[in-house]
Backbone as JSON, one array per atom type, in Angstrom:
{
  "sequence": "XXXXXXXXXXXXXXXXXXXXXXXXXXXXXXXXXXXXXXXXXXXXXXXXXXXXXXXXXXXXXXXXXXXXXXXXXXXXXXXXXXXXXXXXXXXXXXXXXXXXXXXXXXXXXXXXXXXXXX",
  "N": [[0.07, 123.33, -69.8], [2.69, 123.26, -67.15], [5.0, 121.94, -65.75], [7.05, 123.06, -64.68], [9.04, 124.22, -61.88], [8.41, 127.66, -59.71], [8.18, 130.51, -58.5], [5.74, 132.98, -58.18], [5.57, 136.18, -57.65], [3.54, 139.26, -57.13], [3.2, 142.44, -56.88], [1.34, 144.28, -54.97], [0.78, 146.52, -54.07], [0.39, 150.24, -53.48], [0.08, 152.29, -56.65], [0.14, 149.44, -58.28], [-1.79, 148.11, -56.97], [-4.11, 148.97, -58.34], [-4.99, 147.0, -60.89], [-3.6, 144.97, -59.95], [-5.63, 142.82, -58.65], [-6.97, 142.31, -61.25], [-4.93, 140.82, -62.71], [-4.15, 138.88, -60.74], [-6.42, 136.78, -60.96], [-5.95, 135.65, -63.37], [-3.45, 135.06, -62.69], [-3.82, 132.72, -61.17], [-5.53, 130.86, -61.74], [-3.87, 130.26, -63.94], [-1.75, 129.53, -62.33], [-2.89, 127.16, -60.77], [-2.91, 125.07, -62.57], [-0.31, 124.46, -62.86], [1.69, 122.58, -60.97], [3.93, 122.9, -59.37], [4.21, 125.31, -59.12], [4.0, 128.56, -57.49], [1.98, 131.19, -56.14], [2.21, 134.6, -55.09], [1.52, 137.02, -53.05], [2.58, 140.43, -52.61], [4.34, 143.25, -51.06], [5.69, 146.36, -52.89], [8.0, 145.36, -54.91], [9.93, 146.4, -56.49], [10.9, 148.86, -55.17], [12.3, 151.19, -56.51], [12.39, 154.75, -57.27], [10.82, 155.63, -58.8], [8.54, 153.9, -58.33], [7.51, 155.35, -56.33], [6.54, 157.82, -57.24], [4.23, 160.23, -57.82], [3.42, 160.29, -60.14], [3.38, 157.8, -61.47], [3.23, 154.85, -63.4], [0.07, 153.67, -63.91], [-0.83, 149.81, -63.61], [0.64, 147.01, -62.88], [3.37, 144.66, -60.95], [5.36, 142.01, -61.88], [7.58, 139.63, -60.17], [8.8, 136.61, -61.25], [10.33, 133.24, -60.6], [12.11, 130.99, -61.32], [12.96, 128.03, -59.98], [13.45, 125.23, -58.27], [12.09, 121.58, -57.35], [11.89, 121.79, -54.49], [12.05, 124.48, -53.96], [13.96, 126.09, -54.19], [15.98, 128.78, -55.47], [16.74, 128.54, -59.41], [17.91, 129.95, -61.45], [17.94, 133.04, -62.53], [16.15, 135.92, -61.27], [13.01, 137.4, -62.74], [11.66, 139.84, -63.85], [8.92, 141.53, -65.06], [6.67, 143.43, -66.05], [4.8, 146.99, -66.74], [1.68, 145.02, -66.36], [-0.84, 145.69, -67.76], [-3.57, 145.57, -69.12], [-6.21, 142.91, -69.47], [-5.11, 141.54, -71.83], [-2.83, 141.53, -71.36], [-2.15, 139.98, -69.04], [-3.46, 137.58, -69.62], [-1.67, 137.21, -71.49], [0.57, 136.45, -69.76], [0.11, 134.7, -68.05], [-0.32, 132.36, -70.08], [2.07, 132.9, -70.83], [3.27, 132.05, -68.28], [2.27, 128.98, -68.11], [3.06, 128.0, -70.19], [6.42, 127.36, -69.23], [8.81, 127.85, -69.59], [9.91, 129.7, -69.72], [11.31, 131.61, -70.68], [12.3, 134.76, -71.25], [12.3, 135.97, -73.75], [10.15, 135.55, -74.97], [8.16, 137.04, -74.09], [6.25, 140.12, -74.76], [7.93, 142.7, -75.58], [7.62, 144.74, -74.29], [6.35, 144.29, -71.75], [8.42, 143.36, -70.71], [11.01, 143.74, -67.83], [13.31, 145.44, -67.21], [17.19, 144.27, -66.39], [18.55, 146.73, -64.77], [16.37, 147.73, -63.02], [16.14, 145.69, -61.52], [17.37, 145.46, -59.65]],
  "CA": [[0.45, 123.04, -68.42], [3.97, 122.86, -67.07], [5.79, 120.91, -64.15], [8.29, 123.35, -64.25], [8.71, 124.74, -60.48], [8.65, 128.94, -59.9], [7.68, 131.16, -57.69], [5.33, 134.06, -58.72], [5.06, 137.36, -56.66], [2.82, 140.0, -57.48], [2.99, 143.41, -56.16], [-0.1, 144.57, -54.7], [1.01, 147.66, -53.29], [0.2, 151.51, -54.13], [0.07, 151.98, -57.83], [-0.1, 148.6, -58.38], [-2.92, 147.83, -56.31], [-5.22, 148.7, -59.14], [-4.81, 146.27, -61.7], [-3.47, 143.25, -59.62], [-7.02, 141.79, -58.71], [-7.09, 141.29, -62.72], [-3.76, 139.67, -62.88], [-4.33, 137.74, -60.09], [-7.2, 136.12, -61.52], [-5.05, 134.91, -64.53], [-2.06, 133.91, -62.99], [-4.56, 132.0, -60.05], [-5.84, 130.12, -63.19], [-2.64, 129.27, -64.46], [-0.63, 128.38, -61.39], [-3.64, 125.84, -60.84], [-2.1, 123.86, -63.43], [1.73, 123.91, -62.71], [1.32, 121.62, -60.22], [4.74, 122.8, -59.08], [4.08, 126.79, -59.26], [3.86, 129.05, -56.17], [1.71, 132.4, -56.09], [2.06, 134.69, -53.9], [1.28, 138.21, -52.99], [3.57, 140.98, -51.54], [4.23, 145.08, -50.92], [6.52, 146.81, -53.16], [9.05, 144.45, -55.38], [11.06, 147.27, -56.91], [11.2, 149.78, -54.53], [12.89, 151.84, -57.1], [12.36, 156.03, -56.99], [9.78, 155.79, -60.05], [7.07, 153.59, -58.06], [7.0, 156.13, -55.26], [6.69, 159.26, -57.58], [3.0, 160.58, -57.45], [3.01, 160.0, -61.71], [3.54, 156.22, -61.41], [1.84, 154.86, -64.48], [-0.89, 152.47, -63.37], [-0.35, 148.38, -63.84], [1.03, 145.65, -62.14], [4.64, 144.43, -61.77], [5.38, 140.87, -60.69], [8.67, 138.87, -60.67], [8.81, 135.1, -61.54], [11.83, 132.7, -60.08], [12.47, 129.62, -61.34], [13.28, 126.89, -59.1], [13.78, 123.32, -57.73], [10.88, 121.34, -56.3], [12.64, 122.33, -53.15], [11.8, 125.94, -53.94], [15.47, 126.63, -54.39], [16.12, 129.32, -56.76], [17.24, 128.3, -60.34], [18.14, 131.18, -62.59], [17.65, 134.67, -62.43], [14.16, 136.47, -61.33], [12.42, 137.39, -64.09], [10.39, 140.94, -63.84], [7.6, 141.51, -65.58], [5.6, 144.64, -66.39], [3.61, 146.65, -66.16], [0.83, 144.29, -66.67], [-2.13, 147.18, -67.99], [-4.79, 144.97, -69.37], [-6.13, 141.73, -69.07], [-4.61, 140.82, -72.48], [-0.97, 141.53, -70.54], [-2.27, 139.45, -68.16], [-3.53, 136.09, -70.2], [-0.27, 136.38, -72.19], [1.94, 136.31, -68.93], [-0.44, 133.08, -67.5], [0.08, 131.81, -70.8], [3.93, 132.52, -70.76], [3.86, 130.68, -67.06], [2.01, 127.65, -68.22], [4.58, 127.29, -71.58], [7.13, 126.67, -68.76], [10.35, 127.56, -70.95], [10.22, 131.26, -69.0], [12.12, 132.38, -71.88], [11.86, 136.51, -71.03], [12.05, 136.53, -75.23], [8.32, 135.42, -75.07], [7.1, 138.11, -73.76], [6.47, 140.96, -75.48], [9.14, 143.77, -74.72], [6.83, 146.25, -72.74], [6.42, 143.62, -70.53], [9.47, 142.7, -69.98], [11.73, 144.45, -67.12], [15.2, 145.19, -67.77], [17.83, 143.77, -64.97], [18.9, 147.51, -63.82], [15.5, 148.13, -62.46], [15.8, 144.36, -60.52], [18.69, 145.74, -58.43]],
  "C": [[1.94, 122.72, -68.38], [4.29, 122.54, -65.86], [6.97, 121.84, -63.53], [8.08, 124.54, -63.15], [8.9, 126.32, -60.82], [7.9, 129.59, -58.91], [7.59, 132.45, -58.29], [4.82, 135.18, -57.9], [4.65, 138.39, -56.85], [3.04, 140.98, -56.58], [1.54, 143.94, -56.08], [-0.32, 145.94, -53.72], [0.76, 148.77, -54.33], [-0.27, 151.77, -55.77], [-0.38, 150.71, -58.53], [-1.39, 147.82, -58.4], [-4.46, 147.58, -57.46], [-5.51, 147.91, -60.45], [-4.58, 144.36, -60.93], [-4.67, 142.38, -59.37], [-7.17, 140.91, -60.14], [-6.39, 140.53, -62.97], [-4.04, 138.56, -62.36], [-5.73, 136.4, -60.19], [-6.77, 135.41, -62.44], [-4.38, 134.26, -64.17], [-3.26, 133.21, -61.97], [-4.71, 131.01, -61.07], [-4.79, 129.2, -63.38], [-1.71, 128.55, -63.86], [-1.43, 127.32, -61.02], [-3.44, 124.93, -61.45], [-1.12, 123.89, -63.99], [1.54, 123.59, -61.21], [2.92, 122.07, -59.02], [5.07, 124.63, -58.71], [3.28, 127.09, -57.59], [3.08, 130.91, -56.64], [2.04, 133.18, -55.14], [2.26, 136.37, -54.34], [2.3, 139.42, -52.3], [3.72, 142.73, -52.04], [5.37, 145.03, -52.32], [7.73, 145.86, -53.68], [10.2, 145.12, -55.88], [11.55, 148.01, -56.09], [12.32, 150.77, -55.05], [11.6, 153.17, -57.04], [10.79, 155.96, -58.08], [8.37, 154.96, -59.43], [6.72, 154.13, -56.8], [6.41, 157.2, -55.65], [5.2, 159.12, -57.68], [2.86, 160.17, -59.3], [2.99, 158.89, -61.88], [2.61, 155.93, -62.37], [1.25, 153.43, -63.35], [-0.52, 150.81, -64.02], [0.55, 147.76, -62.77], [2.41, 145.18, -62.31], [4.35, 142.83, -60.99], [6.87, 140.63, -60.92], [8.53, 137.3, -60.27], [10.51, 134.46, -61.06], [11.7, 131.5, -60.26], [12.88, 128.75, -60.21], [13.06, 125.5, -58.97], [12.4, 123.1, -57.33], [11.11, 121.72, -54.99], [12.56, 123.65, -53.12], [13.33, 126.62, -53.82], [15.87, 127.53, -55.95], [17.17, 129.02, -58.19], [17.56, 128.74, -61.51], [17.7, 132.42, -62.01], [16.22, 135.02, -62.01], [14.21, 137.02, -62.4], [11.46, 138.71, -64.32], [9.34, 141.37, -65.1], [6.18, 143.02, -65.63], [5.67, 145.56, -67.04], [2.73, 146.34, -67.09], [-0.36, 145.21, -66.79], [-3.81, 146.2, -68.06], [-5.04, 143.57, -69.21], [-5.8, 140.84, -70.25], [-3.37, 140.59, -72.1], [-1.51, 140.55, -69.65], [-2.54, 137.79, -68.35], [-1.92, 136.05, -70.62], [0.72, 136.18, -71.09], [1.3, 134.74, -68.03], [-0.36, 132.91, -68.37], [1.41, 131.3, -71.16], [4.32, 131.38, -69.38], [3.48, 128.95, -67.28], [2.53, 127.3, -69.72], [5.62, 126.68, -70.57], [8.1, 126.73, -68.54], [10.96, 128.9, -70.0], [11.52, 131.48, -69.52], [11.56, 134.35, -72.16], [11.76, 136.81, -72.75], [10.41, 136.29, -75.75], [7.6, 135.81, -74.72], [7.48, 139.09, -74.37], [7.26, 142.16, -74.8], [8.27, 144.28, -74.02], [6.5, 145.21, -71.7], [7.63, 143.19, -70.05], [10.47, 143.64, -69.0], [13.49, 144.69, -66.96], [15.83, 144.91, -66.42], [18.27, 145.46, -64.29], [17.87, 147.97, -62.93], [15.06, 146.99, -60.98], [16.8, 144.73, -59.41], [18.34, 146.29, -57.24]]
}
């Protein structure tokens, strides 16, 4: 369990769509005990050319944002995917309730490089 505040937004749009139910069962779990953690659901986070294209691989993206108790953002967002199975999915509620949201603790294929956050 961690205190430390963040806001977690799940795409639940197109592609996406089919996997997030599983995620969202994990992180639901885990933001239940960060007492200070925010879920939350929403269309399209990248809106980059590759999650419109009809080949889109299947999985889940989210991005994580540190912050204040004040919900004031405190470092960088944090992207995250795609989330395929529901072992990608414990280890990223596992990475939120460590706390540290150290992007080196997740395993690279999950992790989202910053030109794709733009």
């Amino acid at each position: 369990m961690s205190d430390q505040p963040f806001n977690a937004v799940v795409c639940r749009s197109g592609a996406c769509s089919g996997t997030a139910k599983q995620l969202l069962q994990w992180l639901r779990a885990a933001t239940r005990h960060c007492p200070h953690g925010v879920l939350i659901s929403a269309d399209c986070l990248l809106r980059a050319p590759r999650c419109q294209a009809p080949s889109h691989e299947s999985g889940t993206y989210l991005l994580v944002q540190p912050c204040d108790r004040d919900r004031r953002p405190n470092g960088t967002a944090i992207g995250i995917g795609p989330v395929l199975t529901d072992d990608d999915a414990a280890a990223v509620a596992e990475w939120l309730l460590d706390g540290s949201f150290d992007v080196t603790r997740l395993e690279p294929r999950l992790r989202i490089g910053p030109r794709l956050l733009r």
